[in-house]
C-alpha positions as CSV (number, residue, x, y, z in Angstrom):
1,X,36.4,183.5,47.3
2,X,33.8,182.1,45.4
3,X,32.2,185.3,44.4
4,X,35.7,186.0,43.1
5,X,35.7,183.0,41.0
6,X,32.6,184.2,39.5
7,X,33.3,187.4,38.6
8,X,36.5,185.9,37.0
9,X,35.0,183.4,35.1
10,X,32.0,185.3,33.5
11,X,34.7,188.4,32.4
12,X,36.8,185.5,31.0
13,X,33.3,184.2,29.1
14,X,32.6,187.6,27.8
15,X,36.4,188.7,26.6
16,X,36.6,185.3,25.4
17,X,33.7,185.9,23.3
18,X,34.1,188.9,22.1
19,X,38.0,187.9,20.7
20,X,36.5,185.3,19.0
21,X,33.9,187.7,17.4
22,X,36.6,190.4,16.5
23,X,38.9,187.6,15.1
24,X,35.9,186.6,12.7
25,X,35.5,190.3,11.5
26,X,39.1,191.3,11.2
27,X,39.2,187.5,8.9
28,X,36.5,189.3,7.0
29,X,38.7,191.6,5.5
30,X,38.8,192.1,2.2
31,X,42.4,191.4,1.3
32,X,45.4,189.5,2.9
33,X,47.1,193.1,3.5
34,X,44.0,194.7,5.0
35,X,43.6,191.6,7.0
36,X,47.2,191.8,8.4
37,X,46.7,195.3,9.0
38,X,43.8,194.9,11.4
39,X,45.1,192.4,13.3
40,X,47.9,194.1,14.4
41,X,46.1,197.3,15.1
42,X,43.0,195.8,16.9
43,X,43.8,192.1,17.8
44,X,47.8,192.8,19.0
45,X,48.5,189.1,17.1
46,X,49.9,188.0,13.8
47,X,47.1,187.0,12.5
48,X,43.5,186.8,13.1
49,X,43.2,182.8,13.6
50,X,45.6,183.2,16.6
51,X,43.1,185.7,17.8
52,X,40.5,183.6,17.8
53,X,42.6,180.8,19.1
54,X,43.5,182.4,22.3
55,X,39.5,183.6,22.4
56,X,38.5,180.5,22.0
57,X,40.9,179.0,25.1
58,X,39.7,182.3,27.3
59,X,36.3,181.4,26.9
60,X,36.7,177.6,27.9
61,X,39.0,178.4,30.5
62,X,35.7,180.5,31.9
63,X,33.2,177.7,31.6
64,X,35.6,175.7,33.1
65,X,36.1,178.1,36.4
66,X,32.4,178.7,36.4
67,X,31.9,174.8,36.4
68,X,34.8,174.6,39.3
69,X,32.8,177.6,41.2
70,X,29.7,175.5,41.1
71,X,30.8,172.5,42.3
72,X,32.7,174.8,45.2
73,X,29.4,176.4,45.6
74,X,27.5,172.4,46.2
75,X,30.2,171.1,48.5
76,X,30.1,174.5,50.8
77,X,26.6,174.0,51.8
């Protein structure tokens, strides 16, 4: 079960993380309509701060679990 907390939590790290990054390019667009456009097409959100929003809270709910799996791991032994 642990192992499976693991695996969670680092794919919830990296997707997390990688939201967050695409939010910051699609915000580097070069006009509001271009912006809107890409967000839709390669975030599925409004906009691209929602993006990074949920990116942000994917990634902290990975450290989180990884914490949690730790202290699992220290009290199984």
């Amino acid at each position: 079960m642990l192992l499976l907390g693991t695996v969670v939590s680092w794919l919830a790290i990296i997707f997390g993380a990688l939201r967050v990054g695409l939010g910051f390019f699609v915000a580097s667009g070069a006009d509001a309509a271009t912006r809107a456009e890409m967000a839709a097409r390669y975030l599925g959100s409004a906009t691209s701060g929602q993006a990074i929003d949920a990116g942000v809270m994917t990634f902290v709910f990975g450290v989180t679990l990884g914490v949690l799996v730790k202290i699992g791991r220290s009290l199984n032994r």
